[in-house]
C-alpha positions as CSV (number, residue, x, y, z in Angstrom):
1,X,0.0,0.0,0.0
2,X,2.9,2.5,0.5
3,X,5.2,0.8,-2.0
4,X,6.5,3.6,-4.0
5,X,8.4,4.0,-7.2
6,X,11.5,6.0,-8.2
7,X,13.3,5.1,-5.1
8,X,16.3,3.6,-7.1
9,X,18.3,6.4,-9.8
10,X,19.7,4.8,-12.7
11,X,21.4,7.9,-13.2
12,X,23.3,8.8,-10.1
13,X,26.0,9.9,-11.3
14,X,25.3,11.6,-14.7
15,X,27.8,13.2,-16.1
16,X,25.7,16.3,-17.5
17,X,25.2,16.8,-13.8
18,X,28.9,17.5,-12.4
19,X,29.4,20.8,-13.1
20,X,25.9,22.1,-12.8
21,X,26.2,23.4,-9.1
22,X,28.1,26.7,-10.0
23,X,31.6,25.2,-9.5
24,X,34.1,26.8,-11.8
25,X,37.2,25.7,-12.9
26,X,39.9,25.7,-10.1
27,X,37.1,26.7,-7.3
28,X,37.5,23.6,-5.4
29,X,40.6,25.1,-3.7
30,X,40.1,27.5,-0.9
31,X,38.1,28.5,1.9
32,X,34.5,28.7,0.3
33,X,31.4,27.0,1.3
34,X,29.0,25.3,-1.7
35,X,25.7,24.7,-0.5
36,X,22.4,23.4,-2.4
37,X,18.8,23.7,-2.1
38,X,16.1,22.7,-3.7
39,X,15.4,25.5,-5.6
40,X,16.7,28.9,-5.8
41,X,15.4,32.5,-4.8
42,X,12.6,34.1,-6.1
43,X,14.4,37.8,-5.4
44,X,17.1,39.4,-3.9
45,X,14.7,41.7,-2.5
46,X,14.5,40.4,0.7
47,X,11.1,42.5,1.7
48,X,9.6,40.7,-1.9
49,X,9.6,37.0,-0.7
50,X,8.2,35.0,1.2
51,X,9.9,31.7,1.3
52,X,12.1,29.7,3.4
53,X,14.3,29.0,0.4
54,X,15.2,32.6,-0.5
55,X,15.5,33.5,2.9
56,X,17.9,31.2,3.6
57,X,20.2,32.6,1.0
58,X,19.2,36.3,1.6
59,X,19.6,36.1,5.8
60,X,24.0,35.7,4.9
61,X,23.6,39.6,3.4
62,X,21.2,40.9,5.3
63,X,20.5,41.5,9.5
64,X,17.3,40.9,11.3
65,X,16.2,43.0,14.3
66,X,16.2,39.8,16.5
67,X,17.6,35.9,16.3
68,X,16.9,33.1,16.7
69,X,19.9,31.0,18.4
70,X,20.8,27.4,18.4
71,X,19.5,26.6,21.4
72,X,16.5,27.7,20.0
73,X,15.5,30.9,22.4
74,X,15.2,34.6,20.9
75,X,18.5,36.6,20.7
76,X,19.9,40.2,20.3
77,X,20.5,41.1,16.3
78,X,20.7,44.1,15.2
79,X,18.1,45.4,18.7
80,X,20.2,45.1,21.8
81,X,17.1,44.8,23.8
82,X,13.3,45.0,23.2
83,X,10.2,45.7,26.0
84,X,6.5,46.2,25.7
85,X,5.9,49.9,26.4
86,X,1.9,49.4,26.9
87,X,0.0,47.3,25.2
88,X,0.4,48.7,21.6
89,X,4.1,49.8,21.6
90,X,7.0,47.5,21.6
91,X,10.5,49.3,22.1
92,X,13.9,48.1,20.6
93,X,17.3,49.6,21.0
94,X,19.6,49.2,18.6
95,X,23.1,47.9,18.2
96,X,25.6,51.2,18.0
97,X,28.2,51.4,15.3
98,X,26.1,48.5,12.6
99,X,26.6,50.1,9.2
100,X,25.7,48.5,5.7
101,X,27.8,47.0,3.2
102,X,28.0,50.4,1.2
103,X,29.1,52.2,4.4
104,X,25.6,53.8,4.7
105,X,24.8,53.7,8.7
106,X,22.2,51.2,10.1
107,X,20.0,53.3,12.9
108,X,16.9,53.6,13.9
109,X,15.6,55.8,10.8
110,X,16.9,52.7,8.7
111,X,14.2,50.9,10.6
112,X,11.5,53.0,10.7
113,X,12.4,53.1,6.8
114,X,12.4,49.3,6.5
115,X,9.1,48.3,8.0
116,X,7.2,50.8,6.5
117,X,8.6,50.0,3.0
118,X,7.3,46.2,4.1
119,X,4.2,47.2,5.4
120,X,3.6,50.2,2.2
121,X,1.0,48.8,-0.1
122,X,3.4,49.4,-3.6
123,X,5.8,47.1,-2.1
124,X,3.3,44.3,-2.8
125,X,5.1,41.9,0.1
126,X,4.3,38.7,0.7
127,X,5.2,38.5,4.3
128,X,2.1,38.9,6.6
129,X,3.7,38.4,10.0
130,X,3.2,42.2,10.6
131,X,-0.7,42.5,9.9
132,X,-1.1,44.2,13.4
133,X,2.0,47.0,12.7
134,X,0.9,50.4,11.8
135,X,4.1,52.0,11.7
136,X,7.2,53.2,13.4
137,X,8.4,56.2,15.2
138,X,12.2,57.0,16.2
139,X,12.9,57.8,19.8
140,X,16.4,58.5,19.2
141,X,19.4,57.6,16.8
142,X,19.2,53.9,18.7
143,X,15.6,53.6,19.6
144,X,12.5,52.9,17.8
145,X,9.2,52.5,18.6
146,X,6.8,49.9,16.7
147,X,3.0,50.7,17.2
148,X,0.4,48.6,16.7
149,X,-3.0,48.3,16.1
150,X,-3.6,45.4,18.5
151,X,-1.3,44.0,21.1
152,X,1.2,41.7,18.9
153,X,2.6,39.3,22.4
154,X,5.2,37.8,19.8
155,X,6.2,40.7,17.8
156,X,9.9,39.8,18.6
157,X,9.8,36.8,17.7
158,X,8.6,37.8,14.2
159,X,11.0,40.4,13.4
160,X,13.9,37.6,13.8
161,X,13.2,36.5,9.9
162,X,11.0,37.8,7.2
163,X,9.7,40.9,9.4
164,X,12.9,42.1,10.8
165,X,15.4,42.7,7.8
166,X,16.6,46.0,7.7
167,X,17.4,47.1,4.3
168,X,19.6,50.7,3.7
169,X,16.7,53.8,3.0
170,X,19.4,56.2,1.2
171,X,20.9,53.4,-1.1
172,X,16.8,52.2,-2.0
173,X,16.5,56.3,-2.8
174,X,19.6,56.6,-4.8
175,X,19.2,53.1,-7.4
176,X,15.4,52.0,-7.0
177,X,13.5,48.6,-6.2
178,X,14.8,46.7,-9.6
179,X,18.8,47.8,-9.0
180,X,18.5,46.9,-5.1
181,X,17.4,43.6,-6.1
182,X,20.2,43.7,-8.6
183,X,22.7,44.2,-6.4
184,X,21.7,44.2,-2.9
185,X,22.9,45.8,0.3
186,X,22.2,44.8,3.3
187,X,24.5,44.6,7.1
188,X,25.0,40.8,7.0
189,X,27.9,38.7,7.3
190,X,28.5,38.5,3.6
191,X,28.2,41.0,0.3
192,X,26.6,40.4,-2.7
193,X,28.9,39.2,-5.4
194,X,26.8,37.6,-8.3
195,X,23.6,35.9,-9.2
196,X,23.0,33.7,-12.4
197,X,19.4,32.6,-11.5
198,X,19.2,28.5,-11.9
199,X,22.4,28.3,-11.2
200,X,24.5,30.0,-8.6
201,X,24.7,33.1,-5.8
202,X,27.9,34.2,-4.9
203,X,28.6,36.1,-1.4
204,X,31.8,37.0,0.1
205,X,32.9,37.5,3.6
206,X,32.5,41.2,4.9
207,X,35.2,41.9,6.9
208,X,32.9,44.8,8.3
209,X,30.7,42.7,10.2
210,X,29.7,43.9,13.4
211,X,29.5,40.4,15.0
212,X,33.6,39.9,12.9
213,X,34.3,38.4,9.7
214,X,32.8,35.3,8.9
215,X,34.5,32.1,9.0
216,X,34.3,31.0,5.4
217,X,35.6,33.4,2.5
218,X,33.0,32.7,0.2
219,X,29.4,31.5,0.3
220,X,27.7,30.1,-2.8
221,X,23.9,29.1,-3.4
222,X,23.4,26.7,-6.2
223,X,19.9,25.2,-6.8
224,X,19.5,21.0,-6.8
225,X,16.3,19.9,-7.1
226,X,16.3,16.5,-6.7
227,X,18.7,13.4,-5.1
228,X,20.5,12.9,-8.9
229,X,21.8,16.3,-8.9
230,X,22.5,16.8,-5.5
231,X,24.8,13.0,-5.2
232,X,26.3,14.3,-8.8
233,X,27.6,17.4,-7.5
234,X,29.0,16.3,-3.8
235,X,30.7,13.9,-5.6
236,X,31.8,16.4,-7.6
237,X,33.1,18.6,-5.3
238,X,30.3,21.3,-6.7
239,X,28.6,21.3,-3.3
240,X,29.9,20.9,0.1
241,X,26.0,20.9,2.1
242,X,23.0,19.8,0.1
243,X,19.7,21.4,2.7
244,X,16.6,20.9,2.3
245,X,16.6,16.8,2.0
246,X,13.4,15.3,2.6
247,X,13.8,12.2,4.1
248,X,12.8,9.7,1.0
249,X,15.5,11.5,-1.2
250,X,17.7,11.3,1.7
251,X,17.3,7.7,2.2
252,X,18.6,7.8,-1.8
253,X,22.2,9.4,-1.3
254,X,22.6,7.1,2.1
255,X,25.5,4.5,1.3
256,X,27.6,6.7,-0.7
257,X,31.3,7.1,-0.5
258,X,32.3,10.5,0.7
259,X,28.7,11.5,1.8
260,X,27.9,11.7,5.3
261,X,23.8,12.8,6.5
262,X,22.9,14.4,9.4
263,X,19.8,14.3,11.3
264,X,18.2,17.0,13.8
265,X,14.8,17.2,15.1
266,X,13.1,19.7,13.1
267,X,9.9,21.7,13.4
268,X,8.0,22.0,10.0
269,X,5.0,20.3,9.9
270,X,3.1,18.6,7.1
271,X,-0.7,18.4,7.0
272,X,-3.3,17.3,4.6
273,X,-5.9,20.8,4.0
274,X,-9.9,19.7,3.5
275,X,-12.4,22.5,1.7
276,X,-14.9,22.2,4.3
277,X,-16.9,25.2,2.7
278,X,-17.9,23.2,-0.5
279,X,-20.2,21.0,-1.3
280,X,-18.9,17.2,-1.1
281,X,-17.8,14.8,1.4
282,X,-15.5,17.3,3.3
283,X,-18.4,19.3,4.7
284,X,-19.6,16.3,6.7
285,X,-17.3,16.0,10.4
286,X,-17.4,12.7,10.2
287,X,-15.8,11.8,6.6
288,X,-12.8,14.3,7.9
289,X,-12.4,12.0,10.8
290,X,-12.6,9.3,8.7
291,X,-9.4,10.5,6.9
292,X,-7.7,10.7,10.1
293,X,-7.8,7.5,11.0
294,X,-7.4,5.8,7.7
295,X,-4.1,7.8,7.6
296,X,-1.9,5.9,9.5
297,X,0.9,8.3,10.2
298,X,3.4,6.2,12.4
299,X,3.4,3.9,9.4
300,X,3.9,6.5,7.1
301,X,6.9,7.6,8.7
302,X,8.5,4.5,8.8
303,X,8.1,3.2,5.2
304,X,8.1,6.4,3.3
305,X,10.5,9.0,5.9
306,X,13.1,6.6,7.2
307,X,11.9,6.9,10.7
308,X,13.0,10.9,10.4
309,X,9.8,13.0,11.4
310,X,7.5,13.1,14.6
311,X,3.2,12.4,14.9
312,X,2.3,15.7,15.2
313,X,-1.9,15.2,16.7
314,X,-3.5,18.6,16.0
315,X,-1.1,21.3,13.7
316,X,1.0,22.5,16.4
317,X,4.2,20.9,16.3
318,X,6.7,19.5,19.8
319,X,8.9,22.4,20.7
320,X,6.3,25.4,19.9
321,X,4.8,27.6,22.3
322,X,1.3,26.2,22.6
323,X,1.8,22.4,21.8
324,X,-0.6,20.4,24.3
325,X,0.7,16.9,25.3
326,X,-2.5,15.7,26.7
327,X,-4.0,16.0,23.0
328,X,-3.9,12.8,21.5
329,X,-3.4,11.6,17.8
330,X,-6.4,9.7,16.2
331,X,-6.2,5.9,16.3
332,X,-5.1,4.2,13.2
333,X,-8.1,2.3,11.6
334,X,-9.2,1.4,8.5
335,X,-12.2,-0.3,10.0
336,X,-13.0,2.9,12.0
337,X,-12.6,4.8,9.1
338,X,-15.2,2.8,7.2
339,X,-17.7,3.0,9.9
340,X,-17.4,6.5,10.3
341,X,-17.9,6.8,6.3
342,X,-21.1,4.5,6.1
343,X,-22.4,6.6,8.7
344,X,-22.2,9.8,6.6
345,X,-23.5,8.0,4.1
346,X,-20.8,6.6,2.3
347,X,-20.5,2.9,2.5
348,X,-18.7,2.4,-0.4
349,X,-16.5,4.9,0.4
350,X,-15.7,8.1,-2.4
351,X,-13.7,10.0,-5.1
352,X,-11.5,13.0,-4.5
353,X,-8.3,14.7,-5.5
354,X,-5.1,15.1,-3.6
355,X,-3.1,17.8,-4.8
356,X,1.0,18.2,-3.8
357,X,3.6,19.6,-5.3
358,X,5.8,17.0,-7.2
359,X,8.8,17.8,-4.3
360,X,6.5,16.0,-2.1
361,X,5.2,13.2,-4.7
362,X,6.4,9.8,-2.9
363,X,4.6,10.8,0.6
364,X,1.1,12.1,-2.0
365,X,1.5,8.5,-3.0
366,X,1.4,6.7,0.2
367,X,-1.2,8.9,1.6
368,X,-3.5,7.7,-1.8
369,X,-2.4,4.1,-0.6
370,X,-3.4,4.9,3.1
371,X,-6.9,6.2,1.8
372,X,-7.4,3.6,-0.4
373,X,-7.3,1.0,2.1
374,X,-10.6,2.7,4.2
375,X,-12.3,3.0,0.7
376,X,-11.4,7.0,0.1
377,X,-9.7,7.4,-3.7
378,X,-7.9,9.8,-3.9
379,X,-6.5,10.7,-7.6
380,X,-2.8,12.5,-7.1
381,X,-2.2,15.6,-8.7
382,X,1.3,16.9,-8.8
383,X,2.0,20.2,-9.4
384,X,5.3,22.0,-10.4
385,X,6.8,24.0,-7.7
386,X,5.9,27.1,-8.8
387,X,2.5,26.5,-9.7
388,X,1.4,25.0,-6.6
389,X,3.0,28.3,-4.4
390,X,0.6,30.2,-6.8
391,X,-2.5,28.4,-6.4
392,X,-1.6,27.9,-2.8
393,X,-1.3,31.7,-2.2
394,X,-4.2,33.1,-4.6
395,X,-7.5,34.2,-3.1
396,X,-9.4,31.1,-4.5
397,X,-9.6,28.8,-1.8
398,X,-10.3,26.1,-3.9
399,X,-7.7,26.3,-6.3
400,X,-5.8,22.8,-4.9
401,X,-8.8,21.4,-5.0
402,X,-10.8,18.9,-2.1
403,X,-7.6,18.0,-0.6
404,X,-4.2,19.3,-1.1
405,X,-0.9,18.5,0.9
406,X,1.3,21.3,2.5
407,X,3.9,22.2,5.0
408,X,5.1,25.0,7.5
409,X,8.0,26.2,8.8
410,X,6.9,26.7,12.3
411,X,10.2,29.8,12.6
412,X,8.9,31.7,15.3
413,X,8.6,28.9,17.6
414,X,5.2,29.9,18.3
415,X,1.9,28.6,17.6
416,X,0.4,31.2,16.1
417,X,2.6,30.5,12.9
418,X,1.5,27.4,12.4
419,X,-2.0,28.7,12.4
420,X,-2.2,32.2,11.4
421,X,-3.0,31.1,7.8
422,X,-5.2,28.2,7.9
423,X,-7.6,28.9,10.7
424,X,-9.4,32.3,11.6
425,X,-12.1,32.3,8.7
426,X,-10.4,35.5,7.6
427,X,-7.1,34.4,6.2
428,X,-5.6,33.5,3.2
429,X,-5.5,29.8,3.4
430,X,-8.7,29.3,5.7
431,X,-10.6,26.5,4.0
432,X,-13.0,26.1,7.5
433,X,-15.2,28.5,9.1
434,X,-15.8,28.7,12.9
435,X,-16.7,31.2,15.2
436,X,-15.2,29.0,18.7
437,X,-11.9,28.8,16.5
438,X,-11.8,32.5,15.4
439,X,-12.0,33.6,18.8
440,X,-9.4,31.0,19.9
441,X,-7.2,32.6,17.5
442,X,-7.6,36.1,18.8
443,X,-7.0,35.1,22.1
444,X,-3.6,33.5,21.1
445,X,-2.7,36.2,18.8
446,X,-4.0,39.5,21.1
447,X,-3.4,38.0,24.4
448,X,-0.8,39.8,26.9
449,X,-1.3,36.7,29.2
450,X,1.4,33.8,28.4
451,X,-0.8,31.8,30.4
452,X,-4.1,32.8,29.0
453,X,-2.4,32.0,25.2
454,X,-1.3,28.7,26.0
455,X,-5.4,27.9,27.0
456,X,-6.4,29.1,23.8
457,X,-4.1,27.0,22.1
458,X,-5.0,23.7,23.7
459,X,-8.8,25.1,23.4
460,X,-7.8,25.3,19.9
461,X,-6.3,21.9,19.4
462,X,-8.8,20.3,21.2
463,X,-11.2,22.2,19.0
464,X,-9.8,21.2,15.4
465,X,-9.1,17.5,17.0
466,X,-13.2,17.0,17.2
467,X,-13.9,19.0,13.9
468,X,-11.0,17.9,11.7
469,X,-10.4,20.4,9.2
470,X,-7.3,19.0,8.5
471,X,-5.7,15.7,8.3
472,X,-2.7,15.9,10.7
473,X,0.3,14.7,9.9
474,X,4.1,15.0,11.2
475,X,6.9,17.5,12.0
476,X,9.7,16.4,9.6
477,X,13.9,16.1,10.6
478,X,16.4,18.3,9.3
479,X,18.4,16.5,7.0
480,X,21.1,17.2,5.6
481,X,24.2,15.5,3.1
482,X,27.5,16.9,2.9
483,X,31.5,16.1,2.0
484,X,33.6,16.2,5.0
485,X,34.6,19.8,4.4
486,X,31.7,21.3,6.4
487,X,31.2,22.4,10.3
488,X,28.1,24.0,10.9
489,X,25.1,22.9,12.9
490,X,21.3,24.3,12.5
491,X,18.9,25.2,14.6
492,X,15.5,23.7,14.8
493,X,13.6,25.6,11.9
494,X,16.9,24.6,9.9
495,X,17.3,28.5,8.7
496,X,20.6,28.6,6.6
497,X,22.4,31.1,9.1
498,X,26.3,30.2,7.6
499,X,28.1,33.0,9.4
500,X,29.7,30.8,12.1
501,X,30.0,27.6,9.5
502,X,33.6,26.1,8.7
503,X,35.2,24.4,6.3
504,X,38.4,22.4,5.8
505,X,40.7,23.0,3.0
């Protein structure tokens, strides 16, 4: 039932493949760090994108206001220190002496300049981790005050990614949106060098840096978007890192000489969406319980992710603020499955469509087999990258269809990330309407209570454990292949912070 194809490549080590990581002649020698990913960055714009892919890339050249560390707690970035200063003001002082990579200073007008550009209409962001900011005002050259229309409890927390880059306000003046994008600036670790989209981004080691020079001389990004290209070029010598792994294309590089994986417990989280708000099957309760227990996720994890991701039992993942132990996952049964379905009036079970991107096709497969076997059939459609992020982020709610399969990086280590998007009937991704869960959210969202947050998120979870507008899944490892150059060690969100990596000549 979970038996998969295209777990064995015939084509390994394809020649065509060797040099198409970015690796030019005679670049092997030196200190420079080659990392892949599965694709590459939409922008160099870092206020214009919204995924986890470009920010990895763009969070070498550019600072946030906040970090998070490897033990996984918030840190000083480019703020010193931050404090609430009422309910709808947050106040961060900034690190003296931070300038950017053209020499322009970083202060607090920089940041005043910065979120507003994010948060300005004609910037046409993606990022919505700032809804609830209205704008900035500077108390001093250091200080800066971020005012809010509602209390924000983790507004910290979200200015250590996508929120809180800081990008310069006199170079933006001087070249435009399309030359800063060009050729960015930013306070990071490492300049801008080049960008041949498809095939490699080139930093190099500011010597500038406020936190001292990096550790590695250069830093290149080159897109691999599957297990072929990625065992071509570490064999190569074109890549030292390949990120981004999932675990099935992982198991396919495991075995080979000179490539060593890595494993660390990771937080994004994989859940199948349902369209409650058509009509069909997914309207009824008790059909979306049904998919819960025909979905046997222990056994998914073991035959299709190599044993490398957790149950997760209601969205939020282990290790966020919010996650309730005493919420159980759904018992595994096909038999309770198919009771559940004749009682809503399918006894013969039903048709539908799973849609996934094509990244994701070998665990769209074994979820069809899981249905199949409680009588649900479940036609995959993969999708191209690209296309699915479109459909995913239009405002047709329906666009993936009955049933589609996604994943979030849970980077704030709150809650509320995990369920900004997919719950309050308001929201982009929202596919299930319900006036106990919209108030849920606003509590954990608004709330200056820490206690009275963590309530509402077990409410919550409780909540979309009875309804089931989604099929829970798993939070998947961090996995990772590399040569035996490499010295660097992630965090749990797995952001691709390289400032403090090393590498042996």
């Amino acid at each position: 039932m979970l038996r998969v194809g295209g777990l064995l490549l015939p084509a390994l080590s394809a020649p065509a493949l060797l040099t198409g990581c970015g690796a030019s002649p005679g670049s092997g020698a030196g200190n420079v760090l080659r990392i892949s990913q599965p694709g590459d960055p939409e922008t160099m714009d870092p206020q214009k994108q919204g995924d986890m892919v470009s920010m990895n890339a763009l969070i070498n050249m550019f600072d946030t206001l906040t970090t998070r560390g490897r033990d996984n707690r918030l840190h000083p970035r480019l703020a010193l220190s931050w404090a609430k200063r009422g309910p709808l003001v947050w106040r961060f002082r900034l690190r003296p002496g931070v300038r950017f990579h053209n020499g322009e200073p970083c202060d607090a007008a920089a940041v005043k300049f910065s979120i507003e550009r994010l948060l300005d209409p004609a910037t046409k962001s993606p990022i919505v981790e700032l809804r609830y900011v209205k704008g900035v005002s500077v108390v001093d050259r250091l200080t800066v005050d971020v005012h809010t229309t509602l209390h924000d409890p983790i507004l910290p927390d979200k200015l250590s990614l996508f929120g809180g880059v800081v990008v310069p306000p006199r170079h933006l003046a001087d070249v435009g949106d399309d030359a800063f994008a060009a050729h960015p600036v930013g306070t990071g670790p490492f300049t801008f060098v080049r960008w041949q989209r498809d095939h490699e981004l080139r930093m190099r080691a500011w010597a500038g840096y406020w936190n001292g020079r990096p550790r590695v001389d250069e830093l290149v990004f080159s897109p691999a978007p599957n297990a072929s290209s990625a065992l071509a070029a570490l064999q190569s010598g074109g890549v030292d890192l390949v990120t981004g792994l999932t675990p099935d294309a992982a198991q396919q590089l495991d075995g080979y000489t000179g490539v060593t994986l890595d494993s660390y417990t990771g937080i994004r989280t994989s859940y199948l969406s349902l369209n409650t708000l058509e009509d069909g099957p997914m309207r009824d309760r008790r059909v979306r319980q049904a998919l819960n227990h025909a979905v046997d996720v222990p056994l998914l994890i073991r035959a299709v992710l190599g044993g490398k991701a957790r149950e997760v039992p209601a969205m939020i993942p282990r290790g966020a603020f919010g996650f309730d132990p005493a919420v159980k996952p759904f018992t595994r049964s096909a038999a309770t499955a198919r009771k559940l379905l004749a009682e809503a009036g399918h006894p013969h079970g039903f048709s539908t469509r799973l849609t996934a991107s094509n990244v994701d096709s070998n665990v769209a497969e074994a979820l069809a087999g899981l249905l199949a076997g409680a009588g649900v059939h479940a036609e995959v459609d993969l999708l191209d990258p690209g296309t699915y992020a479109e459909r995913l982020t239009s405002d047709n709610h329906g666009a993936l269809g009955p049933m589609y399969l996604a994943a979030s990086t849970v980077w704030t280590l709150d809650g509320e990330s995990m369920v900004q998007s997919n719950v309050r009937s308001d929201r982009r991704q929202s596919r299930w309407h319900s006036k106990e869960a919209d108030r849920l959210v606003d509590v954990e969202e608004l709330s200056v209570d820490p206690a009275r947050r963590e309530r509402a998120f077990s409410d919550l979870q409780r909540l979309m454990r009875e309804e089931a507008p989604f099929v829970f899944l798993y939070q998947v490892d961090n996995i990772y292949a590399r040569n035996d150059r490499p010295r660097w060690r992630p965090g749990s969100a797995g952001v691709l912070d390289m400032a403090s990596a090393e590498v042996s000549r």
